[in-house]
N, C-alpha and C positions, 0 to 999 in steps of 0.2 A: 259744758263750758267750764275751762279751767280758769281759777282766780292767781296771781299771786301772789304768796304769805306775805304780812305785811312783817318790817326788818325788826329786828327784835330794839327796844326800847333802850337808849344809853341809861345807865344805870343810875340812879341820881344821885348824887354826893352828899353826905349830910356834916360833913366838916369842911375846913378850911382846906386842906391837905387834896383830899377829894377834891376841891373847886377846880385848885392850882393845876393839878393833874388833867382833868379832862379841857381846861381852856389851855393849857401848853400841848397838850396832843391835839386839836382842833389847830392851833398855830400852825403847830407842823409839820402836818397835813396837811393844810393850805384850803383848811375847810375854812377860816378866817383866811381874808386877805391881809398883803400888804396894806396898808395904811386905810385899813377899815376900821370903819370907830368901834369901838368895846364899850355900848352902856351899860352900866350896871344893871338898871331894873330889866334891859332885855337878857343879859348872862344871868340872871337872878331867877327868872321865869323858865328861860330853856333846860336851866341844869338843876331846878327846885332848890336852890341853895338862897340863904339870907344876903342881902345887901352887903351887911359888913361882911361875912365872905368873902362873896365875889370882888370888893374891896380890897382887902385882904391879899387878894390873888394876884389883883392884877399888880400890885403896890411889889409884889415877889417876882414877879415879869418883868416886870420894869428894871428890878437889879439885874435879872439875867438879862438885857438885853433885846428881850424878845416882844414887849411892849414899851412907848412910851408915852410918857401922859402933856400933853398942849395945855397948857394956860388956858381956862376959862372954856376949854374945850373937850374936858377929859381924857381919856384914854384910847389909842389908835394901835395895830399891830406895827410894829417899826419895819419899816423896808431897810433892808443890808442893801448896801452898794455894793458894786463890784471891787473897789481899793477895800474895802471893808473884808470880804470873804475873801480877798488874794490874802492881807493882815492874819486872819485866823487862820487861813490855811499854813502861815508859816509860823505862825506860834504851836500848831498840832503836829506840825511838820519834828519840831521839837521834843514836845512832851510824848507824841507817840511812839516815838523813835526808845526812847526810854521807858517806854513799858514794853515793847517788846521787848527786847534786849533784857528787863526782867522775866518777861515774863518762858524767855527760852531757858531763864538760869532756873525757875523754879514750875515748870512743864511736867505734869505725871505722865505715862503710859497711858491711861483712859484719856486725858486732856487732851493727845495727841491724836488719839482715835478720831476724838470730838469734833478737833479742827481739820483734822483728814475729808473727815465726812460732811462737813460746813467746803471746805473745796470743790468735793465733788458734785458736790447740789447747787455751788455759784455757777460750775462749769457748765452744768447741765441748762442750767438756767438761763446763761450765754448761749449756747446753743440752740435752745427752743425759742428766742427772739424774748422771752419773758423780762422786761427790762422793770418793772415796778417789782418783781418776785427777786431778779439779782438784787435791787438796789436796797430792798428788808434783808437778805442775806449778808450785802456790805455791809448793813450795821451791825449785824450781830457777828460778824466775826469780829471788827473792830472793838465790839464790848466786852467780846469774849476775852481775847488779848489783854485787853484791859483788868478785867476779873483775874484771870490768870497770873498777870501781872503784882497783885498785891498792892498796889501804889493809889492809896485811897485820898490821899492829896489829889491827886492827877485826876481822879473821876469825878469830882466836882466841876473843875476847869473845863474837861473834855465836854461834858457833858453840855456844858453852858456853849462852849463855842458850837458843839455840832448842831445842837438847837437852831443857833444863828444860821450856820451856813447850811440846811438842810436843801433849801430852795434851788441853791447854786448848782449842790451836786447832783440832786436828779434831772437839772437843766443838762449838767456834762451825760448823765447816762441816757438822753436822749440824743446826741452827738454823733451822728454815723461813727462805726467803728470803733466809737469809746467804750463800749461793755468790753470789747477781746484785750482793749491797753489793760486796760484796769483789772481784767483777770489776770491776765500773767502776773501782773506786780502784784497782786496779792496770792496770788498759787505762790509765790518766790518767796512772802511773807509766812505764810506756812510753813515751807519749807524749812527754812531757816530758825524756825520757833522750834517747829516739832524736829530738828538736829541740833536742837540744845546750842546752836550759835549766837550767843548774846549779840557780839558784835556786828558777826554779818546779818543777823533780825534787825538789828540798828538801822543798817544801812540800807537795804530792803525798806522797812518802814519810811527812811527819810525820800529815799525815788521813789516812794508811792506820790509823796504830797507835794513831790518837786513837781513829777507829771502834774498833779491836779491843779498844781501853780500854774504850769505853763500852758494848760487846757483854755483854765480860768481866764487869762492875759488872751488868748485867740478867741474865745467865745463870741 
């Protein structure tokens, strides 16, 4: 009789930075719900970390957006609306647009390679119906671009909005037919990066997030 192995143990945090980190990846994830309470002595206990920590954490959550705390009620995961995630998608709609368009002015030959081969494994991924495995590869080209890009202003921002809107988008990648939209626009975003086209990488980036607009609005 075979047993099986039990999942290897999340790691336990013993700072502040650590706390932040493993309850903002729990958010999401969507291993926290929407507007599920956040007590401290239960975040205190699961992730071996101190009160004022997990304090600490959630108090950092809360600027980003991703938790907020009720009067006399503590701290809750905050639900995005939908006018909420259509708002951030058109402010990423912006700043992403301008890191690309950086990021095709300052693109190595390896870099090129890099995002060649992040293409080929979205497409493949479209292909094999893997829609949780495209939807990790969307973000990491998206981060990549951004790296690429130089624009360390901008990845603070980015960063905070995708947080928010993460729920939204792998809603749209469960969307008949939406993993094949959403690769071409982004195979067309490569493209355009790794041909050193600032401007038309601009504009590629911006019909990605026009589509996700307009996904968004039919949902």
């Amino acid at each position: 009789m075979t047993t099986t192995p039990p999942k290897p143990a999340r790691p336990l945090p013993t700072e502040t930075g650590s706390v932040l980190a493993v309850i903002r990846e729990a958010i999401i994830t969507g291993e926290f719900a929407p507007n599920q309470r956040l007590v401290e002595a239960d975040l205190s206990e699961q992730f071996g970390a101190s009160r004022s920590g997990v304090r600490s954490a959630l108090f950092e959550l809360a600027n980003e957006g991703l938790v907020e705390r009720v009067q006399n009620r503590g701290a809750r995961v905050r639900a995005v609306t939908l006018d909420e995630a259509i708002e951030i998608s058109e402010i990423r709609m912006v700043v992403e647009g301008l890191c690309a368009a950086k990021a095709a002015e300052r693109i190595t030959g390896e870099q090129i390679t890099e995002l060649r081969a992040l293409g080929s494994a979205m497409r493949t991924a479209v292909a094999d119906g893997h829609v949780v495995r495209y939807s990790e590869l969307n973000q990491t080209l998206h981060l990549r671009i951004l790296q690429i890009s130089g624009q360390s202003a901008a990845a603070g921002v980015l960063e905070r909005l995708r947080a928010q809107n993460v729920r939204h988008q792998f809603r749209l990648a469960l969307v008949p037919g939406r993993p094949n939209v959403s690769l071409a626009e982004h195979l067309a975003i490569i493209d355009e990066v790794c041909a050193r086209a600032p401007q038309a990488a601009e504009r590629a980036a911006r019909r990605h997030l026009l589509s996700v607009i307009d996904a968004l609005k039919s949902a």
